[in-house]
MDTraj code that builds the backbone (N, CA, C; nanometers):
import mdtraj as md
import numpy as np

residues = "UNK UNK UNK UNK UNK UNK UNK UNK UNK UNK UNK UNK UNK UNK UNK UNK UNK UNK UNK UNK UNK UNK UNK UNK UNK UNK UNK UNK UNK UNK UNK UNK UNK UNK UNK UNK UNK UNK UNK UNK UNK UNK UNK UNK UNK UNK UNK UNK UNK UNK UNK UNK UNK UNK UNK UNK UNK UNK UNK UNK UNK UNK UNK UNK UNK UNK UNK UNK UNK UNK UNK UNK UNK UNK UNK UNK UNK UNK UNK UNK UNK UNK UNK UNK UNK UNK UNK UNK".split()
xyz = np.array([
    [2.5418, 2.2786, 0.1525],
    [2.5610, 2.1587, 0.2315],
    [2.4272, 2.0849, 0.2414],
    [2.4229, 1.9791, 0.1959],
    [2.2668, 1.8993, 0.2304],
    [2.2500, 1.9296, 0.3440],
    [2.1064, 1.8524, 0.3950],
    [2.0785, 1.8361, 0.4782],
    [2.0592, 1.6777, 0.5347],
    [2.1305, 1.6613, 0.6408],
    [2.1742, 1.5108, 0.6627],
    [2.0342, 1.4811, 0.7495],
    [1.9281, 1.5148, 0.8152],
    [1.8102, 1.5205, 0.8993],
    [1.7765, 1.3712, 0.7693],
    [1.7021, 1.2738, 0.8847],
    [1.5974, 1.1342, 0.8778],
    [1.5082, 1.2512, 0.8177],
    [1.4478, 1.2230, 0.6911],
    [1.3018, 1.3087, 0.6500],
    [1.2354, 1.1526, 0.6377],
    [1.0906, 1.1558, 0.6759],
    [1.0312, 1.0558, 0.6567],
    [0.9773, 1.0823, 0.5281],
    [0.9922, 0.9907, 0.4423],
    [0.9139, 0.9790, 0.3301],
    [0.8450, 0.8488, 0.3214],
    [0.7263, 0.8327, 0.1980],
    [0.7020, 0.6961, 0.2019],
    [0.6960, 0.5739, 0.2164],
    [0.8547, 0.5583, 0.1675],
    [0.9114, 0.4470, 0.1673],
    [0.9925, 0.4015, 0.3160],
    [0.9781, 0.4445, 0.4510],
    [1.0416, 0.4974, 0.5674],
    [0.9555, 0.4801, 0.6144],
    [0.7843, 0.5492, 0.6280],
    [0.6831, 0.5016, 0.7232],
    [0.6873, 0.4081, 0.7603],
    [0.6900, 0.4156, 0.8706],
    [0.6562, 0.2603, 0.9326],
    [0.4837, 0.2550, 0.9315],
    [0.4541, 0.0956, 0.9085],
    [0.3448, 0.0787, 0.8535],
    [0.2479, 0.1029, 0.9836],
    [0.1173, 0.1030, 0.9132],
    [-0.0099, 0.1083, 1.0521],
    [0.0255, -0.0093, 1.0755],
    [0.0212, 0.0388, 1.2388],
    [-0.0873, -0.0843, 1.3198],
    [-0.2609, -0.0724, 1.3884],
    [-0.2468, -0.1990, 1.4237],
    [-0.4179, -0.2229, 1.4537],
    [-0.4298, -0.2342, 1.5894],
    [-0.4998, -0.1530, 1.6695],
    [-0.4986, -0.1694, 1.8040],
    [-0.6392, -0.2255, 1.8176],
    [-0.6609, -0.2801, 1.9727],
    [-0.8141, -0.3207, 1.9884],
    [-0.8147, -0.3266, 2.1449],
    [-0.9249, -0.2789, 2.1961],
    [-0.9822, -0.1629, 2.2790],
    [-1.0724, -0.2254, 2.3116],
    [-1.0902, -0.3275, 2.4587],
    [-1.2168, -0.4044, 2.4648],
    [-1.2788, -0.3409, 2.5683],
    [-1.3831, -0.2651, 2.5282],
    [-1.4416, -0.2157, 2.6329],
    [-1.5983, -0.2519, 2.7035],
    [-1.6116, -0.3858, 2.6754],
    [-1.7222, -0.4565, 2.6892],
    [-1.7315, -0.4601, 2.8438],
    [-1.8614, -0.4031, 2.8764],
    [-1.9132, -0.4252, 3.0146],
    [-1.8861, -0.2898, 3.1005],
    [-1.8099, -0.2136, 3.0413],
    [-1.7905, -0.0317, 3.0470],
    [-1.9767, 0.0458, 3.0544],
    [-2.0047, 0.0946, 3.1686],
    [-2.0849, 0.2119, 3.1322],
    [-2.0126, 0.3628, 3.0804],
    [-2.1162, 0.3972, 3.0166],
    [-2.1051, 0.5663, 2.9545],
    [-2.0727, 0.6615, 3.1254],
    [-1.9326, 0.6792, 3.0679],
    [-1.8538, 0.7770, 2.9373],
    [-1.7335, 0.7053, 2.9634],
    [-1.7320, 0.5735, 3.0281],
    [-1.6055, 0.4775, 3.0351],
    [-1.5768, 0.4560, 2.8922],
    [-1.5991, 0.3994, 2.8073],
    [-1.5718, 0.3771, 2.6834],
    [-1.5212, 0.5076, 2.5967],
    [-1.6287, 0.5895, 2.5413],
    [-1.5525, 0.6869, 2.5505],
    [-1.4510, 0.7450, 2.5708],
    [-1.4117, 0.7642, 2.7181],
    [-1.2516, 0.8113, 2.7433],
    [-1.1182, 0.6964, 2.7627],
    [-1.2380, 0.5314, 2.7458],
    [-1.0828, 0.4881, 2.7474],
    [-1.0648, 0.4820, 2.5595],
    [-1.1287, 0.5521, 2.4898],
    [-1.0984, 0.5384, 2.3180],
    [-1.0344, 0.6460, 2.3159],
    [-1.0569, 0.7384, 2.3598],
    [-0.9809, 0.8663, 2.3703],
    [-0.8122, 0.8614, 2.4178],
    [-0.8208, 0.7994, 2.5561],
    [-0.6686, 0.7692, 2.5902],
    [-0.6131, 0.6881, 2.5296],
    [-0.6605, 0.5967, 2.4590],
    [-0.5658, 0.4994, 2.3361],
    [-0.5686, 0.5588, 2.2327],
    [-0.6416, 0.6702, 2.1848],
    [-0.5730, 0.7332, 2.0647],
    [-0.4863, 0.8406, 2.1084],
    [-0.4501, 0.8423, 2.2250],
    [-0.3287, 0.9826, 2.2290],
    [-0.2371, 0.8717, 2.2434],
    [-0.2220, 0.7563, 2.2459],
    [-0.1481, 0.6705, 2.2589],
    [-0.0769, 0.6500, 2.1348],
    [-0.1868, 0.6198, 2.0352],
    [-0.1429, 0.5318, 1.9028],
    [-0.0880, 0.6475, 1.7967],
    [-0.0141, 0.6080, 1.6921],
    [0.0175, 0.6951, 1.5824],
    [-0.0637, 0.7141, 1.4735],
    [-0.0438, 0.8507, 1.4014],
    [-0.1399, 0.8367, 1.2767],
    [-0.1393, 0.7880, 1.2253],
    [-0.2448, 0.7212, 1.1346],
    [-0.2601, 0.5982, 1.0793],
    [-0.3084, 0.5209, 1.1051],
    [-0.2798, 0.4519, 1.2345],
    [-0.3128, 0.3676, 1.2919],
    [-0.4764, 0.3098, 1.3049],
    [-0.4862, 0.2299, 1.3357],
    [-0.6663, 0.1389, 1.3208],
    [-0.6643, 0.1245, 1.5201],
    [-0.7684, 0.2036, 1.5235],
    [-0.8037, 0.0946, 1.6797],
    [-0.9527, 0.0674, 1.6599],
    [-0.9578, -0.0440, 1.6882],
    [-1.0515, -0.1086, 1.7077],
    [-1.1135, -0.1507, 1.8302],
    [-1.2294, -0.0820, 1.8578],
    [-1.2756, -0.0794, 2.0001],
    [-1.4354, -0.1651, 2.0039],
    [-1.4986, -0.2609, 2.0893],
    [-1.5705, -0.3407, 2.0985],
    [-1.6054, -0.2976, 2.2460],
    [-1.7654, -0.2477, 2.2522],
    [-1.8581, -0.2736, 2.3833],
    [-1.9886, -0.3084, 2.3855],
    [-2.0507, -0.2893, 2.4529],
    [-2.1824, -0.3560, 2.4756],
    [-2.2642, -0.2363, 2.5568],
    [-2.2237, -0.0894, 2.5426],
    [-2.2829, 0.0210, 2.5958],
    [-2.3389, 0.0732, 2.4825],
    [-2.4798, 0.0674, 2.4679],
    [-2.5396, 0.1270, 2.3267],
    [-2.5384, 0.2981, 2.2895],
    [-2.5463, 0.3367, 2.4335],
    [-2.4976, 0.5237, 2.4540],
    [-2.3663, 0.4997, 2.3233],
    [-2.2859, 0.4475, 2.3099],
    [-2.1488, 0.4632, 2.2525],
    [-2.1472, 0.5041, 2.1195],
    [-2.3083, 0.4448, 2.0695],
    [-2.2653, 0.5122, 1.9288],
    [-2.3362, 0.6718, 1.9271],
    [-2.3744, 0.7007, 1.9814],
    [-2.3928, 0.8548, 2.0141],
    [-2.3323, 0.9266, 2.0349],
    [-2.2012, 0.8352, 2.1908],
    [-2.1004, 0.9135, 2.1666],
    [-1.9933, 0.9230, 2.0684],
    [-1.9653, 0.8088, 2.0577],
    [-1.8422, 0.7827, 1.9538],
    [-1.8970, 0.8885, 1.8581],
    [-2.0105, 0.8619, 1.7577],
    [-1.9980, 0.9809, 1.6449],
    [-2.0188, 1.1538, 1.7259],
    [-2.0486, 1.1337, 1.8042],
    [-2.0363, 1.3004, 1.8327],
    [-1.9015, 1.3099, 1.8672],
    [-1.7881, 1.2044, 1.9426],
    [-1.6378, 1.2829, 1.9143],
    [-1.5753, 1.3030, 1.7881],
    [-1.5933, 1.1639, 1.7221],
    [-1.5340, 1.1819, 1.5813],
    [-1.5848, 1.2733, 1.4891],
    [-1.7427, 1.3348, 1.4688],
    [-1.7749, 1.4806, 1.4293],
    [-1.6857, 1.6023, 1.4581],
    [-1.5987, 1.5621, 1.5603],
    [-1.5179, 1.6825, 1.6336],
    [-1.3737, 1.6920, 1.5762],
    [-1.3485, 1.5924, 1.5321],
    [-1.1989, 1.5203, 1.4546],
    [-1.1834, 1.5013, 1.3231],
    [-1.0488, 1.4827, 1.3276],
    [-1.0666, 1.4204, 1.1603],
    [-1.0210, 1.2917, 1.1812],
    [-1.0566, 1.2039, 1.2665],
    [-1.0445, 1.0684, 1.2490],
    [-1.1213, 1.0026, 1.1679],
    [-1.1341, 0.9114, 1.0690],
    [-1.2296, 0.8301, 1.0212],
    [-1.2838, 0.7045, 1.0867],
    [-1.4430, 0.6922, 1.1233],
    [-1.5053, 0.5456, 1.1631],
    [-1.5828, 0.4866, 1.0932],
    [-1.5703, 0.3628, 1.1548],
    [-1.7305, 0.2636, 1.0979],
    [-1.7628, 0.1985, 1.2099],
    [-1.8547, 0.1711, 1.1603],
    [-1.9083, 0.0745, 1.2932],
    [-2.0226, -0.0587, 1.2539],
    [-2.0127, -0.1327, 1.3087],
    [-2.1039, -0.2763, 1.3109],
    [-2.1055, -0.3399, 1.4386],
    [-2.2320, -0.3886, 1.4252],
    [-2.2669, -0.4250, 1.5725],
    [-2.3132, -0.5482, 1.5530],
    [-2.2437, -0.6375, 1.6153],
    [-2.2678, -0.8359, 1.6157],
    [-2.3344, -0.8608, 1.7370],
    [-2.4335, -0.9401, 1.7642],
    [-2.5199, -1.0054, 1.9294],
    [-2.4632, -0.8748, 1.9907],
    [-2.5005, -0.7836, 2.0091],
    [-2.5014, -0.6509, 2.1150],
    [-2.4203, -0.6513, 2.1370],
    [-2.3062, -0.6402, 2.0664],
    [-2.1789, -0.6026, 2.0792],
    [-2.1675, -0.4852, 1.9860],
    [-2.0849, -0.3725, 2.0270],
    [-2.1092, -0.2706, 1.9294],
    [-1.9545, -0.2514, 1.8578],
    [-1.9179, -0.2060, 1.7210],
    [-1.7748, -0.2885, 1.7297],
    [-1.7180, -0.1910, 1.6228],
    [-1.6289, -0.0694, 1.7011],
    [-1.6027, 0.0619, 1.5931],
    [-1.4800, 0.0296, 1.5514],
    [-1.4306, 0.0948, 1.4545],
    [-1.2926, 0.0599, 1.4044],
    [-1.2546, 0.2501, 1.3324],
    [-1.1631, 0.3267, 1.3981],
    [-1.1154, 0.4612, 1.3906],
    [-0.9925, 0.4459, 1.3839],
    [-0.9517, 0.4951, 1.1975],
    [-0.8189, 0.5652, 1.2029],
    [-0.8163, 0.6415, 1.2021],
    [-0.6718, 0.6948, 1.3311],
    [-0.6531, 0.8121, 1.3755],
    [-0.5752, 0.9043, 1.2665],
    [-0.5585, 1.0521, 1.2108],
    [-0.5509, 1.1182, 1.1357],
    [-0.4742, 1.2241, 1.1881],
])
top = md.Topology()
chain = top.add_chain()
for i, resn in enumerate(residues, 1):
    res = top.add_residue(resn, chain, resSeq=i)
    for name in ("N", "CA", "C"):
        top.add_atom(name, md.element.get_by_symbol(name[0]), res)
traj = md.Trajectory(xyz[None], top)
């Protein structure tokens, strides 16, 4: 008897989305945990894109994502610091 079960395959993913995470004007470890609670939020795949102006952040940010297998980058425009992590 097949099996009648939704299997997700390729063609079925629903596509990423892009989230964005403004955490401008946040002191450390505000930023931080609000990137944290929007990725238990978002699905794999997914892009969030988070923007602050707390320079601690890129210290922290790469010491969580060292901890994960999320992938980041980061660029920073007029002291704005401006990561972009898909979650995995």
């Amino acid at each position: 008897m097949p099996n009648t079960e939704n299997r997700l395959t390729q063609e079925n993913l629903p596509e990423p989305q892009t989230w964005l995470l403004d955490a401008c004007g946040l002191c450390c470890p505000l930023p931080l945990l609000k990137m944290k609670q929007k990725l238990n939020q978002i699905a794999v795949g997914d892009k969030l894109v988070v923007k602050t102006t707390d320079p601690g952040s890129q210290r922290d940010f790469q010491s969580y994502i060292d901890l994960t297998n999320h992938q980041l980058t980061f660029c920073e425009e007029q002291g704005i610091f401006i990561y972009t992590i898909i979650k995995n």
